[in-house]
N, CA and C of each residue as an Amber inpcrd file, in Angstrom:
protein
   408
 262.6690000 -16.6210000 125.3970000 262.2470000 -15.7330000 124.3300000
 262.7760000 -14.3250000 124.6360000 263.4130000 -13.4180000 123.8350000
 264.4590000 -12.4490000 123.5660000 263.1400000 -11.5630000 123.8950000
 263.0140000 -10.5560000 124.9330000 261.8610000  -9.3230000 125.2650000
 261.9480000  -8.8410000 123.8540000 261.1330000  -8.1450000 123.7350000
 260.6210000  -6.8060000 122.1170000 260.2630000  -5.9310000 122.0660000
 260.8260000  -5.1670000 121.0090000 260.9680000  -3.5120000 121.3300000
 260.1470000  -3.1660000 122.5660000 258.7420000  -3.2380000 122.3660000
 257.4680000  -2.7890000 123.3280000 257.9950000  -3.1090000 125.1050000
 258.6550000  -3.9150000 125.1230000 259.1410000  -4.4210000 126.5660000
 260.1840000  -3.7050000 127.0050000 261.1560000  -2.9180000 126.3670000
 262.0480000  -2.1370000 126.6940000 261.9920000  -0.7140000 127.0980000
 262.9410000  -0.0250000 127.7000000 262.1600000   1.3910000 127.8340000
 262.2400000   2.3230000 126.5240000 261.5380000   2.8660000 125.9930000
 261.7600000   3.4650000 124.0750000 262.8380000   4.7710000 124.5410000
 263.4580000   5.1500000 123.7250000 264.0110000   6.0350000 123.6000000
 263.5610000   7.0490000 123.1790000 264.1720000   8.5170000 124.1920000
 262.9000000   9.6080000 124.4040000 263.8910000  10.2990000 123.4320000
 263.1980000  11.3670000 122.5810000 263.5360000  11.4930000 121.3230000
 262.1870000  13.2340000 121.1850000 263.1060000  13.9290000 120.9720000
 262.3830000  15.2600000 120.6450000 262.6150000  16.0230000 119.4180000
 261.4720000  16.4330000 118.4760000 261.8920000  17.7100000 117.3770000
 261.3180000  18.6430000 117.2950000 261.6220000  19.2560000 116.3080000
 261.1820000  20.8970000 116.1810000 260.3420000  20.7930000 114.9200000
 258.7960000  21.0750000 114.8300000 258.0050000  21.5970000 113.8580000
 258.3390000  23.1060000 113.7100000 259.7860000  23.7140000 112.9710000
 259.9590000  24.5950000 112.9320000 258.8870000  25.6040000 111.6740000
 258.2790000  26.9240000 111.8580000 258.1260000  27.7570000 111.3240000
 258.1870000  28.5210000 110.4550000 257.6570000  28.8350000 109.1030000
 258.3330000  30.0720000 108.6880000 257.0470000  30.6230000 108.0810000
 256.1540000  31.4120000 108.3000000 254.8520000  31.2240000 107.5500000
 254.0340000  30.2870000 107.6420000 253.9340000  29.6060000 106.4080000
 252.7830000  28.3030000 106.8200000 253.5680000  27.4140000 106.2450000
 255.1330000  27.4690000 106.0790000 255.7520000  26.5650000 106.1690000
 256.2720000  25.9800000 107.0750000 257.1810000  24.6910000 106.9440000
 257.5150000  24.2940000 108.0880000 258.7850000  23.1810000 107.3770000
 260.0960000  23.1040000 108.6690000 261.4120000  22.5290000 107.9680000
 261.6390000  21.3610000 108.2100000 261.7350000  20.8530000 106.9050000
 261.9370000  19.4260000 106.8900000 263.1240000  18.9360000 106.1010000
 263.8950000  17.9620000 106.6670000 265.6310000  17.8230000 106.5000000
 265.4950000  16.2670000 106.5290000 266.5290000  16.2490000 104.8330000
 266.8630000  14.8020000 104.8940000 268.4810000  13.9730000 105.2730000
 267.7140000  12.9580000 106.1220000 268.8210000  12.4020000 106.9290000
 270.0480000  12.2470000 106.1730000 271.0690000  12.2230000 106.2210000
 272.2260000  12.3730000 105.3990000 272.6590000  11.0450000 105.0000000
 273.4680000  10.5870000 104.4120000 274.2130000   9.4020000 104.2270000
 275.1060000   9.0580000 105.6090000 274.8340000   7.4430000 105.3800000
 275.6810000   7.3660000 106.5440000 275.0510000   7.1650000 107.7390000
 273.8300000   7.9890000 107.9800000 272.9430000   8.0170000 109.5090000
 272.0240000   6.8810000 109.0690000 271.5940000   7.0260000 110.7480000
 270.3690000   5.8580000 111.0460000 268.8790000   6.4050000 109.7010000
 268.4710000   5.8170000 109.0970000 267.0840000   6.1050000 107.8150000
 267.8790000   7.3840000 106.9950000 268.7700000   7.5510000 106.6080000
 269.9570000   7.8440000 105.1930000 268.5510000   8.0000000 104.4210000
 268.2840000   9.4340000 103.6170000 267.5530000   9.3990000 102.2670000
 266.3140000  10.1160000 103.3360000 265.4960000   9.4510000 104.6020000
 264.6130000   9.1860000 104.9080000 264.1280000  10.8920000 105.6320000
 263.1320000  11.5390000 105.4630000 262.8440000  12.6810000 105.9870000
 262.5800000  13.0090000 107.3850000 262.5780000  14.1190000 108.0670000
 262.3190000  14.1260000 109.7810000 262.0610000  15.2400000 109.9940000
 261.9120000  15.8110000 110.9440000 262.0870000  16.8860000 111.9670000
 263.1560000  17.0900000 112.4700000 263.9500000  18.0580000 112.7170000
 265.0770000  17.9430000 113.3860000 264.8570000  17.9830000 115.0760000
 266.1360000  17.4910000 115.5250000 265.9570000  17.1560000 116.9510000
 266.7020000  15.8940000 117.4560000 266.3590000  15.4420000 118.7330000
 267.2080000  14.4850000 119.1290000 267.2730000  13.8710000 120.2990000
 268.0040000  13.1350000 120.8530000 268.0510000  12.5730000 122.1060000
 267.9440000  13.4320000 123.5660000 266.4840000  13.4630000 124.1040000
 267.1170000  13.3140000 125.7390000 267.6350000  13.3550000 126.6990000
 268.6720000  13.9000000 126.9020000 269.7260000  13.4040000 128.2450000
 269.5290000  13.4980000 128.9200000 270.0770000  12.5470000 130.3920000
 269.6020000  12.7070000 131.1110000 270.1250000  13.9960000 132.0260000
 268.8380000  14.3190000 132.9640000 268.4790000  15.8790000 133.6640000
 268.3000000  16.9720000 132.7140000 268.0160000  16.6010000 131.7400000
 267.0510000  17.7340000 130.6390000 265.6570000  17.5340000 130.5540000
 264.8560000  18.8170000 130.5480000 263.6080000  18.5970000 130.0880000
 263.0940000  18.7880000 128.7940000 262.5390000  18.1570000 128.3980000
 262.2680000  17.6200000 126.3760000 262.4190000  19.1380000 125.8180000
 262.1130000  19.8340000 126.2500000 262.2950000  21.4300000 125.9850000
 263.5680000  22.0920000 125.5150000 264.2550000  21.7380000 126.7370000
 265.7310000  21.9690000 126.7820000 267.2480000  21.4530000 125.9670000
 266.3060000  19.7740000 125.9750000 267.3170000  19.0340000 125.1550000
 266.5990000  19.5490000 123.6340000 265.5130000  20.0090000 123.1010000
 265.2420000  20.4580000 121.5990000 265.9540000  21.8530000 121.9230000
 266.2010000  22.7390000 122.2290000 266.8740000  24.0060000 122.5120000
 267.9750000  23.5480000 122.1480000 269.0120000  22.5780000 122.7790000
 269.9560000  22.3000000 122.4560000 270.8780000  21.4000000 121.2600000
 269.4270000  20.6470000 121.0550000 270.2390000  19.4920000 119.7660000
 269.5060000  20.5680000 118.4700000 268.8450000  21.6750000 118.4620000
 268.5420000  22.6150000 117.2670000 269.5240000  23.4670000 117.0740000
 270.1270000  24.0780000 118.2600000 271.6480000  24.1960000 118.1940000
 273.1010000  23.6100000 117.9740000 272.8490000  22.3530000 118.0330000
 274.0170000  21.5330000 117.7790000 273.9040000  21.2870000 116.1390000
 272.6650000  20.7400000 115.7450000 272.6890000  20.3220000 114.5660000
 272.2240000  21.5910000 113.2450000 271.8800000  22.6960000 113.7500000
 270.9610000  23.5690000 112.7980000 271.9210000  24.7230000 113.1120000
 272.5750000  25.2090000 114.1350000 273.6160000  26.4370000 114.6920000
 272.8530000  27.2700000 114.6880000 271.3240000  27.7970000 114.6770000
 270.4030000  28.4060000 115.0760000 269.0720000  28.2410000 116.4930000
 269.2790000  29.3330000 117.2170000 268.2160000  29.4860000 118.4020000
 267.1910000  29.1730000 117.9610000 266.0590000  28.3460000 118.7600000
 264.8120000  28.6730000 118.7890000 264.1040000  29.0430000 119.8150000
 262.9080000  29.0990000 120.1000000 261.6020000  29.1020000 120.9460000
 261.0890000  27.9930000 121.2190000 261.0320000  27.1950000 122.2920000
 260.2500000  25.9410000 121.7710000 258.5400000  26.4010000 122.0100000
 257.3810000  25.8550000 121.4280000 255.9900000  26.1750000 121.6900000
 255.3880000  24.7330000 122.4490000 254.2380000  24.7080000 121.7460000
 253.2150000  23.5820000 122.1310000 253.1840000  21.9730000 121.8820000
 253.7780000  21.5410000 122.7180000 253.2990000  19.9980000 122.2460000
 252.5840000  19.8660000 121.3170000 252.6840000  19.2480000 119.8680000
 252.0980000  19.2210000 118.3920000 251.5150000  17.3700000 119.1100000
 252.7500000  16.7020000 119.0960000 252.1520000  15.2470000 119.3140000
 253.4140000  14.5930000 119.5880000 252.9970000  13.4800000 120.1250000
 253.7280000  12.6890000 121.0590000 253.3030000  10.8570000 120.7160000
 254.3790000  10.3670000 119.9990000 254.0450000   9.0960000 120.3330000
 255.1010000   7.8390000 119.7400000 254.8410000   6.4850000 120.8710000
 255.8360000   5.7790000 120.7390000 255.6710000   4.4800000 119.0570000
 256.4570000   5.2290000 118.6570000 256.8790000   3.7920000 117.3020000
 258.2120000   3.0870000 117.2080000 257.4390000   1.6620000 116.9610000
 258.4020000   0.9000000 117.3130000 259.1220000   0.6990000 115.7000000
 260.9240000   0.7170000 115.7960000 261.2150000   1.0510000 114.2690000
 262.2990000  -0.2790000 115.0510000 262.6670000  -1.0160000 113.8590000
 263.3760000  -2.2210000 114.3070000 263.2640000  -2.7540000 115.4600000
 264.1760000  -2.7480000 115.8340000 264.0790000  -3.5480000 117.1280000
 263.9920000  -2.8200000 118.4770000 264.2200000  -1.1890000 118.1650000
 264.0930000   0.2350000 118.9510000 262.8930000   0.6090000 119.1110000
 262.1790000   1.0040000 120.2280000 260.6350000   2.0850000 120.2940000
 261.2350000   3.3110000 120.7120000 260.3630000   4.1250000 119.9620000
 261.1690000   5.5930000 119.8010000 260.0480000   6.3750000 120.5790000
 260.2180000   7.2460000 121.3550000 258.8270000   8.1520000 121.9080000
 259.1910000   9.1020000 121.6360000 259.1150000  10.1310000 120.4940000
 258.9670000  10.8270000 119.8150000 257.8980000  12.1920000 120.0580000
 258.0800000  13.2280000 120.9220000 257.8620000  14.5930000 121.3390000
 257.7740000  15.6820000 120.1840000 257.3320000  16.0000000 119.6300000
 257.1190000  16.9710000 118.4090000 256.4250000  17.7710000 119.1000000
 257.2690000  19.2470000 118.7810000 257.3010000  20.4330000 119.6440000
 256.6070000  21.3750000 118.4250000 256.6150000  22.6020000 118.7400000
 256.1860000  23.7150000 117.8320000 257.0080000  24.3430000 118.3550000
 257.7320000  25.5110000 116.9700000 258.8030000  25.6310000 117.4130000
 258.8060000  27.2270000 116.4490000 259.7620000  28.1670000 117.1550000
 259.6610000  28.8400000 116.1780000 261.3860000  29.8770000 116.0470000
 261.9760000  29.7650000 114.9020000 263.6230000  30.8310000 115.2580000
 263.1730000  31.8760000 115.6640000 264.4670000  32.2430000 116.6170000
 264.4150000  33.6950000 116.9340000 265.5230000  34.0640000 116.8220000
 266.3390000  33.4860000 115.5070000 267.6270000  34.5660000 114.9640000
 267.8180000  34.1210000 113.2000000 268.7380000  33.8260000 112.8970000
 268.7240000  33.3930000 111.6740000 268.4660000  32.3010000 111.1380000
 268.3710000  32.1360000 109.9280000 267.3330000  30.9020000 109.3620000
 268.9640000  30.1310000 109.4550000 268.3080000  28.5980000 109.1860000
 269.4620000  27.4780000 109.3620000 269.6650000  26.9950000 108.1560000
 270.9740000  26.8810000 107.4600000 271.3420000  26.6510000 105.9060000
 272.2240000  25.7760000 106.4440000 272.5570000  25.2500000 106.9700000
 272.4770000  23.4110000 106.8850000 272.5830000  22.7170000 108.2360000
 273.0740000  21.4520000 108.2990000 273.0510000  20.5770000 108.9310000
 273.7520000  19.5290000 109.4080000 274.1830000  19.6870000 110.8680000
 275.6880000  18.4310000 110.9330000 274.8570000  16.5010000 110.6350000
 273.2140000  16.7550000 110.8180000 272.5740000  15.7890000 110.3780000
 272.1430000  14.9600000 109.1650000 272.0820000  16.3220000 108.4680000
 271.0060000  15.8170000 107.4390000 271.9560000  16.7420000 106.0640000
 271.7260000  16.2330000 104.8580000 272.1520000  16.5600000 103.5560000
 271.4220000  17.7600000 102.5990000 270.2070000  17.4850000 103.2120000
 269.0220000  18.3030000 102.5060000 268.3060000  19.1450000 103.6090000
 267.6960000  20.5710000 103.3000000 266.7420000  21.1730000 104.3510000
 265.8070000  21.8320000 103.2630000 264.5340000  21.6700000 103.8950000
 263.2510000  21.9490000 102.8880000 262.4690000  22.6470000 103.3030000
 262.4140000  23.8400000 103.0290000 260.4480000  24.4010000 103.4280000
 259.5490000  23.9870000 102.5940000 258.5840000  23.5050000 103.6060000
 257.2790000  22.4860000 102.8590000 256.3210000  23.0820000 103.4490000
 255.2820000  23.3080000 102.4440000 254.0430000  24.0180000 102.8870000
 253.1740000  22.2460000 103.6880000 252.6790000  22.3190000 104.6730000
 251.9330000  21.3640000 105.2970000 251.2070000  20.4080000 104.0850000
 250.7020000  20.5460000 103.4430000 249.4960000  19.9180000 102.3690000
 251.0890000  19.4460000 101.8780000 251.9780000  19.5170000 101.6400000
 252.8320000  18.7260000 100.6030000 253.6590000  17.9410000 101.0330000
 253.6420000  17.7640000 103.1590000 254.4620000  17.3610000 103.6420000
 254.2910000  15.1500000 103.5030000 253.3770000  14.8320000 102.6540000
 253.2140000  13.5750000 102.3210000 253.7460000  13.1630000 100.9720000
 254.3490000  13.9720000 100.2090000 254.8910000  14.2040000  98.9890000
 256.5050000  13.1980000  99.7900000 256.8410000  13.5280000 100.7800000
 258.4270000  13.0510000 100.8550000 258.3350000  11.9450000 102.0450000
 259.7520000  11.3800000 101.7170000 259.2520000   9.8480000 102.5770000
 260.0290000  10.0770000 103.6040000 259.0020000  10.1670000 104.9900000
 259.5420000  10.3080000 106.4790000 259.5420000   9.2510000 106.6900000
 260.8890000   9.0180000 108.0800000 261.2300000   8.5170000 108.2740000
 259.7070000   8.0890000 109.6200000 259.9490000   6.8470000 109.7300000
 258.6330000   5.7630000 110.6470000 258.7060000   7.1900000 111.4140000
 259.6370000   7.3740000 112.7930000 258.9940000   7.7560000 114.1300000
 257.8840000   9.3090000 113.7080000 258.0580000  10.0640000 112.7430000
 257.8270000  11.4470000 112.2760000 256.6650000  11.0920000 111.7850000
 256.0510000   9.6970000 111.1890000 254.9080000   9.6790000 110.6790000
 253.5210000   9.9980000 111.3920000 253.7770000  10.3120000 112.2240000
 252.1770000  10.6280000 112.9680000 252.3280000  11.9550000 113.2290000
 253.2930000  12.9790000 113.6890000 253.0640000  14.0450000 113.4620000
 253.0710000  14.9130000 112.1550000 253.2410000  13.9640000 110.9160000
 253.0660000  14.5670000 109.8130000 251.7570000  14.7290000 108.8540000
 251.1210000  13.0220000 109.6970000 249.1870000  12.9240000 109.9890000
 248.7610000  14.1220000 110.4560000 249.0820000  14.8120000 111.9670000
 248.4920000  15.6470000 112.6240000 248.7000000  16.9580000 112.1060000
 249.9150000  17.5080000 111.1520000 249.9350000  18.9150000 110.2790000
 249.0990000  18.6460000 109.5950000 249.1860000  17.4220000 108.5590000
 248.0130000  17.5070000 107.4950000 246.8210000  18.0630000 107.6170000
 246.6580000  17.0690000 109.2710000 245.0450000  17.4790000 109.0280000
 244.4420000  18.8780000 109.4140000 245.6800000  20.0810000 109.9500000
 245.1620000  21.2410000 110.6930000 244.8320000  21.9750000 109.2800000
């Protein structure tokens, strides 16, 4: 019998609950990528000898071409999406230079006031930290 997702090690995976007021940026995955259409956090893989901190410092720069701050652990947790478990780090996050007008990721970028962030369809791993804005 073939092990399953849960048996493998998940892939460590970090984003940015970025800031702007009592908004916060939410970007849709582009055509072409892994959940195409599907909403997220921006952010990204891991590497190894980075700390979850460092690698969101850096994939917010790769994909957004804007600095941030990273803040407080928002929430943390593993979902299993196909045949992948994703452990998923959602940071608080905030720019400290110019706002980001687009994306080598995603097609769309949105400021969403929290209360409306169930209005758009996230992608599986993002769904529990989009539970935990709601409910603040």
């Amino acid at each position: 019998m073939p092990p399953s997702p849960a048996d493998a090690e998940p892939l460590r995976v970090v984003a940015a609950v970025i800031a702007d007021g009592s908004r916060v940026l939410a970007c849709r995955r582009a055509p072409g990528k892994d959940a195409a259409g599907r909403w997220e956090f921006p952010g990204g893989k891991v590497e190894a000898g980075e700390t979850p901190e460092e690698a969101l410092e850096r994939e917010i720069r790769e994909e957004l071409g804007v600095p941030i701050r990273v803040g407080a652990l928002l929430d943390r947790t593993t979902t299993v999406v196909g045949t992948r478990a994703i452990d998923l780090a959602c940071y608080a996050a905030a720019l400290t230079g110019a706002v980001p007008e687009s994306s080598t990721d995603h097609d769309l970028l949105r400021w969403v006031e929290p209360g409306d962030l169930d209005t758009l369809d996230w992608a599986d791993a993002d769904r529990p930290v989009v539970r935990v804005l709601g409910e603040r």
